[in-house]
C-alpha positions as CSV (number, residue, x, y, z in Angstrom):
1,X,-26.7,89.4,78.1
2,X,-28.5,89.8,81.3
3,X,-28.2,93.2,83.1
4,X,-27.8,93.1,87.1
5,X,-29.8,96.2,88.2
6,X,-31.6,96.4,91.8
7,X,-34.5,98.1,93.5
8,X,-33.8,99.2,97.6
9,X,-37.1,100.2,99.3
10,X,-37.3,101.0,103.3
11,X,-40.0,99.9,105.7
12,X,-40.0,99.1,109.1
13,X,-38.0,96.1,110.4
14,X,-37.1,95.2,107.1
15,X,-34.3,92.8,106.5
16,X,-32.5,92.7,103.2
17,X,-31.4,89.0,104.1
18,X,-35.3,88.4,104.6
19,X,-37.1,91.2,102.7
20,X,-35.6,90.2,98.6
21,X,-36.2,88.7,95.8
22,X,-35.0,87.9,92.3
23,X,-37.5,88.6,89.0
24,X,-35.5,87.4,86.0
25,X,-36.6,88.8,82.0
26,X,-34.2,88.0,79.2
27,X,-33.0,91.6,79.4
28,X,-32.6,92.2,83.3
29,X,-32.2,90.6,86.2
30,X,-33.7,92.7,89.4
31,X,-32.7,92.4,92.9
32,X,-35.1,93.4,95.5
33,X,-34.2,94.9,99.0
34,X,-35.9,95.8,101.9
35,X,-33.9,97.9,104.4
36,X,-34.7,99.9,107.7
37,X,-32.7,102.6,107.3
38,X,-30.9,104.7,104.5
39,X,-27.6,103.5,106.4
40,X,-28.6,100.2,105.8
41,X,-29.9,101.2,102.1
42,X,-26.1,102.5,101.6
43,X,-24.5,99.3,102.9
44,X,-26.7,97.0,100.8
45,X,-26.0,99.0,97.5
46,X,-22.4,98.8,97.9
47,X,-22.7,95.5,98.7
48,X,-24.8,94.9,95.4
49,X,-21.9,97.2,92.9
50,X,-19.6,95.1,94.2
51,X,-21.4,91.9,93.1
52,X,-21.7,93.4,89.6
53,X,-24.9,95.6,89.9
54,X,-25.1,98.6,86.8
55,X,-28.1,100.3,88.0
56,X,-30.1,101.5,91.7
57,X,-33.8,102.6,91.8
58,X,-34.3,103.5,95.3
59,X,-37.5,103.9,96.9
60,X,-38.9,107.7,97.5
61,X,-38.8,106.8,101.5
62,X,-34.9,107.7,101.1
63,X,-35.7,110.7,99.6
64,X,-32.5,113.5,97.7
65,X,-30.1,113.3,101.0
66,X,-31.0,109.3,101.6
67,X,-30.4,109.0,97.9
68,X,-26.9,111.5,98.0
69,X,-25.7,109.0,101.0
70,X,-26.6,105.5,98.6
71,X,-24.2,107.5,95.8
72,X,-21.3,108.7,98.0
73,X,-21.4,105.0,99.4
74,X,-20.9,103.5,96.3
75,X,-18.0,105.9,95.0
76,X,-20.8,106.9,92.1
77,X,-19.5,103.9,90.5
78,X,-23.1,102.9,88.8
79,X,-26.5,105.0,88.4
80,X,-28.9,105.6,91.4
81,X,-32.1,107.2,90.9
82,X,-35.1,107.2,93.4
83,X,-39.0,107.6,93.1
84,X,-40.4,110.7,93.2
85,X,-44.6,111.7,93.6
86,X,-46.5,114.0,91.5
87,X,-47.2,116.7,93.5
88,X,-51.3,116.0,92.8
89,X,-50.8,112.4,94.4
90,X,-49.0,113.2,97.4
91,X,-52.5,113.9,99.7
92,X,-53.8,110.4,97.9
93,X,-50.4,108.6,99.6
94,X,-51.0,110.9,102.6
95,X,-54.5,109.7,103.2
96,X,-53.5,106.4,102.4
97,X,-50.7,106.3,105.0
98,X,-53.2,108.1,107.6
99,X,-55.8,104.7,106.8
100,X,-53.1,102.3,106.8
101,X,-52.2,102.6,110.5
């Protein structure tokens, strides 16, 4: 049996009807997001339990209130967890995001 689980990540002018896509294993079948906001994020999740989703990994952009928000949207009805930086790598992703424009 295939599991439906999903992955919702934010970025500028992302569009969940544009920004997706499907990866298929034998085990899972992931649905990928891109949203705009975390209001957007919480639409999109309820929007995916109710088309038979078990599991949410959210991006760290929606950080513990974004992801708080995505849970109360959904009723709690399936798991949502969200990435999270070692504190070491966080002035690597800074200094990344300062190069990156």
């Amino acid at each position: 049996m295939v599991r439906p689980i999903a992955f919702i990540f934010t970025s500028k002018g992302a569009s969940p009807d544009v920004h997706r896509a499907v990866l298929e294993t034998e085990q899972h079948r992931l649905d990928v997001r891109g949203v705009s906001s975390v209001d957007e994020g919480c639409k999109v999740a309820k929007q995916l339990v109710d088309e038979g989703c078990k599991l949410i990994e959210l991006c760290g952009g929606f950080g513990p209130e974004g992801t708080r928000k995505v849970i109360e949207a959904i009723g709690g009805k399936v798991p949502v967890g969200y990435i999270d930086w070692f504190p070491e790598e966080l002035e690597k992703r800074a200094q990344l995001n300062r190069t990156s424009g």
